[in-house]
Each structure stands twice: as C-alpha cells, then as structure tokens.
C-alpha positions in Angstrom: 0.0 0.0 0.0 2.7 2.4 0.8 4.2 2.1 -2.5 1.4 2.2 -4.2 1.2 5.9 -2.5 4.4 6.6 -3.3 4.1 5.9 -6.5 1.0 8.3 -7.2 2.3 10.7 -5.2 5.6 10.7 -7.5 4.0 10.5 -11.0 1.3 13.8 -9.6 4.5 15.5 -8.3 6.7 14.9 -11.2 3.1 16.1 -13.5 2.6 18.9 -11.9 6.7 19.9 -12.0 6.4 19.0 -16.0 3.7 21.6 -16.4 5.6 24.2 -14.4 8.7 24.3 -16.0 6.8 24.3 -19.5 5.0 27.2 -18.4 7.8 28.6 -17.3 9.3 28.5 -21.3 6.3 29.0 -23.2 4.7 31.9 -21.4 5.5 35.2 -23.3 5.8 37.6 -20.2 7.5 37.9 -16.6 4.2 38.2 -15.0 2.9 35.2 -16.8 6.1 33.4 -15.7 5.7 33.4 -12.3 3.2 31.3 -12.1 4.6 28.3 -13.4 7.5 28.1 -10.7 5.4 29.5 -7.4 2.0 27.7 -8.1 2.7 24.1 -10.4 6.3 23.2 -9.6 5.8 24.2 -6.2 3.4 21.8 -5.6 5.3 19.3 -8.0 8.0 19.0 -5.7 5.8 18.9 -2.7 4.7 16.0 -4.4 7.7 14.6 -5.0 8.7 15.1 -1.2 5.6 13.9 0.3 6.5 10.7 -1.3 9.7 10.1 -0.5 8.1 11.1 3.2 5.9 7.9 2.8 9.3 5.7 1.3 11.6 6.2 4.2 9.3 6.1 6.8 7.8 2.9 5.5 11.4 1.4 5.9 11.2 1.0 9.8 13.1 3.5 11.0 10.5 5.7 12.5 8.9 8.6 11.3 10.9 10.5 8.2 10.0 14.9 9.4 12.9 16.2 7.1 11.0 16.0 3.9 8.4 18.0 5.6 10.5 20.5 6.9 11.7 20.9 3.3 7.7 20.9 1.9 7.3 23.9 4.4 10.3 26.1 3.6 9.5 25.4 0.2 6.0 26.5 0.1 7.3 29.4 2.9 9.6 30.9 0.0 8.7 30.4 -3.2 5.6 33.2 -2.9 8.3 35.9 -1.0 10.5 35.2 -4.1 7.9 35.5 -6.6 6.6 38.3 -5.1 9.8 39.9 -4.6 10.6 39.3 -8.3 7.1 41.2 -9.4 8.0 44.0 -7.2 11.4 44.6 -9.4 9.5 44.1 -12.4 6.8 47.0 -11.7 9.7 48.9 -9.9 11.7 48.9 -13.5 7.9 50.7 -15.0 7.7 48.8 -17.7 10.8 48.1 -19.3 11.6 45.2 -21.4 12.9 43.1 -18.8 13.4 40.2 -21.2 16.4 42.0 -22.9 19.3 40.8 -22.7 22.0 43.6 -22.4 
C-alpha cells in the first residue's frame, strides 16, 4: 500500500513539476512566468517530497519529518521570491525586462 502511495504521489508530483517548467518556457511575459515556478512546480516537488516522506518512513526507522521540513520552507519561500521578483519588475515601469544587455 505504501508504494502504491508513493508511487502516485511521484507521478502527480513529477506532472505537476512537468507543467511548471513548460509554463515557465512558453509563457510570453514575466508576470505570466511566475506562475509556473510559485504555483505548479511548487506543488510538484511537494509532491515529490511527500513521497519520499511515505518511502523512508515505511522502511522501519520511524517517522521520516525532514521531507516535511523541506515541503514547508519550500512553500514558505517560493511566494516571497515571486513576489519579490514582481516587485522589481513594476519597480523597472515597464521596461523590457526580457532584454538581454
């Protein structure tokens, strides 16, 4: 049973980290951008460590916390540094931030 949740909770975390980072390239702007890496891979790889949660603490040696202690610093920091990120792009008023040079 446990690798059975392991399993799903891999193949939605590693789903939902696949449409992230394609959002991520195929958006056209910055704004649009951000939501690939705060919303979708953000919960991808909460996915991801939620199962391997499940994995080692199925393997007898008591319950596994340091996946969730990285689920919750994760989730803690990826909105301050999208946030943080909008903030410079309305601070720059507009420019082409895309430019390289």
């Amino acid at each position: 049973m446990v690798e059975i949740l392991t399993s799903l909770f891999l193949v939605i975390g590693g789903a939902f980290a696949l449409i992230g980072s394609i959002g991520l390239v195929r958006l056209p702007d910055l704004f649009m951008r951000l939501h690939g890496p705060t919303k979708a891979t953000t919960v991808g790889v909460g996915g991801i460590l939620i199962a391997s949660m499940f994995h080692f603490s199925s393997r007898g040696q008591g319950l596994s916390l340091h996946e969730l202690l990285v689920t919750l610093f994760l989730f803690t920091t990826a909105p301050v540094s999208a946030y943080l990120i909008a903030r410079t792009a309305l601070h720059l008023k507009g420019k082409d931030v895309n430019r390289r040079g």
